[in-house]
PAKEKE-708686 format. One record per residue (C-alpha): residue in three letters; x, y, z; residue number from 1. Coordinates in steps of 0.001 Angstrom, whole numbers, plus 500000, padded with zeros to 6 digits. Example, Ala and Ser with C-alpha at 12.3 -4.5 7.8 and 13.67 -1.06 7.14 Angstrom:
2
<node "ALA", <512300, 495500, 507800>, 1>
<node "SER", <513670, 498940, 507140>, 2>
***
This chain:
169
<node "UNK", <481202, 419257, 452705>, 1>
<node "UNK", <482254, 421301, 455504>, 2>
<node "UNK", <480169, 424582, 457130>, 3>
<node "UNK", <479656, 426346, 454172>, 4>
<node "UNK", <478900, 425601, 450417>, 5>
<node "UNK", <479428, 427120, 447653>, 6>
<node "UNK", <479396, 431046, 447748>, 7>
<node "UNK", <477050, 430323, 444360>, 8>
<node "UNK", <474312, 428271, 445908>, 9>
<node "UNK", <473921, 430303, 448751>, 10>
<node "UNK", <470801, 431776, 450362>, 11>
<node "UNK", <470613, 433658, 453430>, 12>
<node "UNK", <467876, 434650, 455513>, 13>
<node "UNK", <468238, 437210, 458665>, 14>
<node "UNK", <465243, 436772, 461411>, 15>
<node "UNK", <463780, 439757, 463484>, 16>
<node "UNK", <461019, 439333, 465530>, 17>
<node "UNK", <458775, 441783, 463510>, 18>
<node "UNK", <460837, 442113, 460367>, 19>
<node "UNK", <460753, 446096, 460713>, 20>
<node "UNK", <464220, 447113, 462149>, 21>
<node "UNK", <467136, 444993, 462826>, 22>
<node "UNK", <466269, 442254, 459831>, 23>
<node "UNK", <466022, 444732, 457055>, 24>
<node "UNK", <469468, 446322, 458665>, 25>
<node "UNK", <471175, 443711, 458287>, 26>
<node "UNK", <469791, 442646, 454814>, 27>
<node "UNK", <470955, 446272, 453665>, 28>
<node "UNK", <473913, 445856, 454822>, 29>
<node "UNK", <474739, 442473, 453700>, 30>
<node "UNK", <473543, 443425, 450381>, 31>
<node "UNK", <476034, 446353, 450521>, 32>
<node "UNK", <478936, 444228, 451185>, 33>
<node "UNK", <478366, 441855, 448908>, 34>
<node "UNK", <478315, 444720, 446089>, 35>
<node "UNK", <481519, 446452, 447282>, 36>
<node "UNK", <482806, 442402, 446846>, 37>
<node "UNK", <481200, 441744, 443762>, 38>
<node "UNK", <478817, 439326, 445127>, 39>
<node "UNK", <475307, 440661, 445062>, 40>
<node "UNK", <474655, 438795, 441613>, 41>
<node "UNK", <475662, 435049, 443258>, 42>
<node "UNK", <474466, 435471, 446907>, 43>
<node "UNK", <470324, 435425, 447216>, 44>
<node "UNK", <469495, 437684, 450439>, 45>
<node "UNK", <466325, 438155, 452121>, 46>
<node "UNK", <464556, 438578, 455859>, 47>
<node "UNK", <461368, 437921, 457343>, 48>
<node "UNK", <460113, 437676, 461262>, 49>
<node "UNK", <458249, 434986, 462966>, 50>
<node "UNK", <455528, 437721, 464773>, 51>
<node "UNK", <455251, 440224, 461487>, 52>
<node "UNK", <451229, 441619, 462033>, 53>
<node "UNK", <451284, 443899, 459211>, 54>
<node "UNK", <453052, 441939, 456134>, 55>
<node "UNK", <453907, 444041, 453435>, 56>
<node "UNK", <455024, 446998, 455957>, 57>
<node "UNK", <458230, 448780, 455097>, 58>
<node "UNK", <461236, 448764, 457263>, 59>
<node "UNK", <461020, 451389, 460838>, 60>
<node "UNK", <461558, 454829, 458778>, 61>
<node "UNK", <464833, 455370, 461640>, 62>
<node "UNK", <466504, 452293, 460301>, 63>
<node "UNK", <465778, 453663, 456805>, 64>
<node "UNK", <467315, 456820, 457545>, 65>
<node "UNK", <470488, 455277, 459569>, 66>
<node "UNK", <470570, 453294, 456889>, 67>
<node "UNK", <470498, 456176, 454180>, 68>
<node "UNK", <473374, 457939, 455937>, 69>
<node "UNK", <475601, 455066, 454554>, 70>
<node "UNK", <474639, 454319, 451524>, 71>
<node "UNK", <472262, 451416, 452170>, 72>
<node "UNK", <468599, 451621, 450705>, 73>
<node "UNK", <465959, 450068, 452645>, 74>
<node "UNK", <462701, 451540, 450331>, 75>
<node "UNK", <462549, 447725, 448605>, 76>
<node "UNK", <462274, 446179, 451801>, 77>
<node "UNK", <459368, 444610, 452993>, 78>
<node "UNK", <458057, 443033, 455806>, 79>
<node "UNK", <456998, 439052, 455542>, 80>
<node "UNK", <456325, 435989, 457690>, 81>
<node "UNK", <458610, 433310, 458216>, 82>
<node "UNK", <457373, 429798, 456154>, 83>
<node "UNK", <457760, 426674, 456608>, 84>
<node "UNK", <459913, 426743, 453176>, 85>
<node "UNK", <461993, 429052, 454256>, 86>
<node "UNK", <463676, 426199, 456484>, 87>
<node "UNK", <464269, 423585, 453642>, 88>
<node "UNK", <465006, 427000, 451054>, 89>
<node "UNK", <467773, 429083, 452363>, 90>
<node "UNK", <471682, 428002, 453470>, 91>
<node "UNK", <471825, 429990, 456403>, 92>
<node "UNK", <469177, 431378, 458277>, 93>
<node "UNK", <470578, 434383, 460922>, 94>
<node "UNK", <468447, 435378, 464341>, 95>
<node "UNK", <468738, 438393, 465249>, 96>
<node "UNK", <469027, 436831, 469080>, 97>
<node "UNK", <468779, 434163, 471402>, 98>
<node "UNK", <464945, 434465, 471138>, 99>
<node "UNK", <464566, 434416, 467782>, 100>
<node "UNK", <467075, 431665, 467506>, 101>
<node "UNK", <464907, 429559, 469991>, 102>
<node "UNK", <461522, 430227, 467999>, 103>
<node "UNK", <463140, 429143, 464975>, 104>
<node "UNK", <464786, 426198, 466101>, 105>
<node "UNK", <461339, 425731, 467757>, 106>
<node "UNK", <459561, 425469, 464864>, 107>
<node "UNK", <462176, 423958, 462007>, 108>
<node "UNK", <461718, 420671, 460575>, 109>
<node "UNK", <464640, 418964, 462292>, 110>
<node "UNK", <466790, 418429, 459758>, 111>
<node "UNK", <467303, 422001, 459114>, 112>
<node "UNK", <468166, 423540, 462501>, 113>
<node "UNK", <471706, 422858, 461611>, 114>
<node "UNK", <471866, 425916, 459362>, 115>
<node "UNK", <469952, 428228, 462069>, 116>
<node "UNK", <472696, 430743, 463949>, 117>
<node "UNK", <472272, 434024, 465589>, 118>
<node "UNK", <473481, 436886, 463797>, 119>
<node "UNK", <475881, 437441, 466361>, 120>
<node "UNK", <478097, 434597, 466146>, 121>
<node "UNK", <480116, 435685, 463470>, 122>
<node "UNK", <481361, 438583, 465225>, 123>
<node "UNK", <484832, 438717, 465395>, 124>
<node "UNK", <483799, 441576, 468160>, 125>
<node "UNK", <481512, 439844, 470823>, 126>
<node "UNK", <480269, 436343, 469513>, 127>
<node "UNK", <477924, 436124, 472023>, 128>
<node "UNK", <476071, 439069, 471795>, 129>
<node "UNK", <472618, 439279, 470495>, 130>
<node "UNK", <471606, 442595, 468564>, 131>
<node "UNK", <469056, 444432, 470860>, 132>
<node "UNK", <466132, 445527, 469215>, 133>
<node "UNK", <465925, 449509, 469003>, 134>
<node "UNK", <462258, 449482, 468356>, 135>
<node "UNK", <461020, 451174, 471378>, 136>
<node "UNK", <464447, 452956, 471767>, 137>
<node "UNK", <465543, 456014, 469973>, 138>
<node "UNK", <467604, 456639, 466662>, 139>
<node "UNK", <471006, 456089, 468503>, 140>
<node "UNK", <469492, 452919, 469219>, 141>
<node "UNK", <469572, 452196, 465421>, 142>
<node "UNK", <473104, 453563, 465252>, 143>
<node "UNK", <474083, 450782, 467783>, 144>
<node "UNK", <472160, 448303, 465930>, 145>
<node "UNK", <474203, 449399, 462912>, 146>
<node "UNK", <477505, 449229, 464492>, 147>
<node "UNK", <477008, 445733, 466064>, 148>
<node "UNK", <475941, 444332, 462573>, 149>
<node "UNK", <478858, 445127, 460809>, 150>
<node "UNK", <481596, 443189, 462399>, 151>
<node "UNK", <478901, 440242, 462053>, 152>
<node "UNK", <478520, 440562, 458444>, 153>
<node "UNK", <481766, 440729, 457768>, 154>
<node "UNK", <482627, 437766, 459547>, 155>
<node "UNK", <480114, 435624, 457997>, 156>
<node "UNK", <481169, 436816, 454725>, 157>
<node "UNK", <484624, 436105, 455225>, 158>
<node "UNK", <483302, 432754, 456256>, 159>
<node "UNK", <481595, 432007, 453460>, 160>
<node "UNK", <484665, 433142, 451090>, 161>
<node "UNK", <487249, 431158, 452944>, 162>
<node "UNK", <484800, 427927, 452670>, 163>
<node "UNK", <484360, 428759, 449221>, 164>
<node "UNK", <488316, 428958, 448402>, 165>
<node "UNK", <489467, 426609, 450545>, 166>
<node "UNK", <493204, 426109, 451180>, 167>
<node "UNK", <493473, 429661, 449721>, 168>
<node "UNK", <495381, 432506, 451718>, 169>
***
């Protein structure tokens, strides 16, 4: 069955520790990608955060607005807990960092922690780099975050669409 399976049945959750900066980043940017791919429609995307206090709180207004300089709309994005469902629901579930990656694994049934990764392992860049979390930072900080996701979403994604295709050039 191999890594990945089929670029239709996929769901793919991205993990922040608070849901309000880094997660919603990513799924913005992910989102975006898939569109300029013509994926969006086959590809279900969403975030959450294992420590969100304030559910229902929009993403850090700096990651909306380094965000909004790129085309990527964060307005629809909304902070929510991780569940236990979220483990048995979604393909691929992407932490932010090492410490989110240890929480989840921490707290996934077993037989799910194979589909737990940090976001930063598909970086064709640095694999082993987490992506720091600008909160307390300032908006360069979210520029950085920015720059550091993109070589991982694109790896992913070109991941997922060589698994889908395979023995395709």
């Amino acid at each position: 069955m191999g890594l990945f399976r089929s670029i239709t049945a996929t769901r793919i959750l991205r993990v922040c520790t608070a849901y309000i900066c880094r997660s919603p980043m990513a799924e913005g940017l992910l989102r975006e990608e898939l569109r300029l791919r013509s994926r969006l429609d086959e590809v279900c995307v969403s975030s959450a955060g294992p420590h969100v206090s304030m559910p229902g709180q929009p993403a850090d207004a700096r990651a909306q607005r380094v965000c909004a300089r790129e085309g990527i709309d964060l307005r629809k994005c909304r902070a929510r807990q991780v569940t236990e469902s979220d483990f048995r629901k979604f393909s691929y579930i992407l932490a932010m960092d090492r410490k989110n990656l240890e929480w989840l694994h921490e707290y996934s049934p077993a037989a799910y922690r194979g589909r737990i990764y940090t976001m930063g392992s598909w970086s064709a860049v640095d694999p082993d780099a987490d992506i720091p979390d600008p909160y307390f930072g300032s908006l360069s900080g979210f520029d950085d975050v920015l720059a550091r996701l993109r070589p991982c979403v694109t790896g992913f994604l070109d991941a997922l669409q060589a698994m889908e295709r395979p023995g395709r050039d």
